[in-house]
N, C-alpha and C positions, 0 to 999 in steps of 0.2 A: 756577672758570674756565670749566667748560663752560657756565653758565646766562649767562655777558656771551660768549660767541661765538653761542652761542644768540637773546639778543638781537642781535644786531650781523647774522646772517643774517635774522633777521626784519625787521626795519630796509631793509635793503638785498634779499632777496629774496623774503621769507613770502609776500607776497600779490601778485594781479597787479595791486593801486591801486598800489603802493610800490615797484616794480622800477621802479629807475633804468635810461631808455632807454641812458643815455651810457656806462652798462657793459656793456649787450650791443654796444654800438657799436665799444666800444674791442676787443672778442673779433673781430667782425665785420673790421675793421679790421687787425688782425693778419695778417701773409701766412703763416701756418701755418695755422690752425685755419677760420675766414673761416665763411661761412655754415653750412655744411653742420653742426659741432660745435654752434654755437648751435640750429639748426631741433633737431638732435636731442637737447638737452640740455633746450630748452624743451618738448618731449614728453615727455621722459622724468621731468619734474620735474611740470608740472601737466597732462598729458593733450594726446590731439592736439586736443580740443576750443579749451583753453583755451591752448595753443599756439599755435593758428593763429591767432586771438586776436591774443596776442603778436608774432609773427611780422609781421602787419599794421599793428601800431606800431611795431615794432622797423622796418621799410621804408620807414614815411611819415618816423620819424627821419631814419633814412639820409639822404632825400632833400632832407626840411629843414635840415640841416647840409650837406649840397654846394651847397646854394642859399644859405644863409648866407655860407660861406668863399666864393663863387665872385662874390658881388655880384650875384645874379641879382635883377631887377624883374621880369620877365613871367613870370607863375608856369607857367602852359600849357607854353610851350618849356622853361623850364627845368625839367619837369618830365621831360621828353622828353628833354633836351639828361643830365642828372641817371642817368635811368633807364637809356638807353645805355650811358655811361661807369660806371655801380657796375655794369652787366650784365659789361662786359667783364671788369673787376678781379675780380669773385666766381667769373665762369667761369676766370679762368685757375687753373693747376694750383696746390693747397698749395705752399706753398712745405716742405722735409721738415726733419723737428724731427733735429736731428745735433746731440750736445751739444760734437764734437771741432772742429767747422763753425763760427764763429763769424757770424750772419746780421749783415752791414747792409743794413738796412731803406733807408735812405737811397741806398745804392750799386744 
């Protein structure tokens, strides 16, 4: 059992060719954890080197999926238009993990 969770992390996290953007996305994404968990999870797994790395594709993601969902054509603005708006949502405060709390995300 442990050598297929073993592979199935490799798979999905082993190297920095094979890290799927859209699952640090969906972490980033979350109003609990948001940047900050990812920046320090992706140091603390492959180095601040090979983190910041990371982190620089994990952002250009970011910003090509709100320019996807949003219908944008002129890449310049909405890259600006893009950067603003995930500035605001990243700075605002975690939202706090309370398991008695039930979050809607939606509300």
């Amino acid at each position: 059992m442990v050598s297929k969770m073993q592979r199935k992390y490799d798979k999905y996290w082993g190297t920095l060719n094979v890290i799927n953007m859209l699952l640090l996305n969906a972490i980033v994404l979350d109003p609990c954890p948001k940047l900050d968990f990812v920046n320090w999870i992706l140091d603390e797994s492959f180095g601040v080197e090979k983190g910041r790395e990371l982190k620089s594709k994990l952002s250009t993601c970011l910003i090509s999926l709100y320019d996807h969902y949003q219908g944008k054509e002129d890449e310049s603005q909405s890259y600006q238009d893009a950067k603003s708006e995930l500035d605001r949502y990243l700075k605002e405060d975690c939202e706090p993990r309370n398991k008695s709390i039930e979050l809607d995300i939606l509300g």
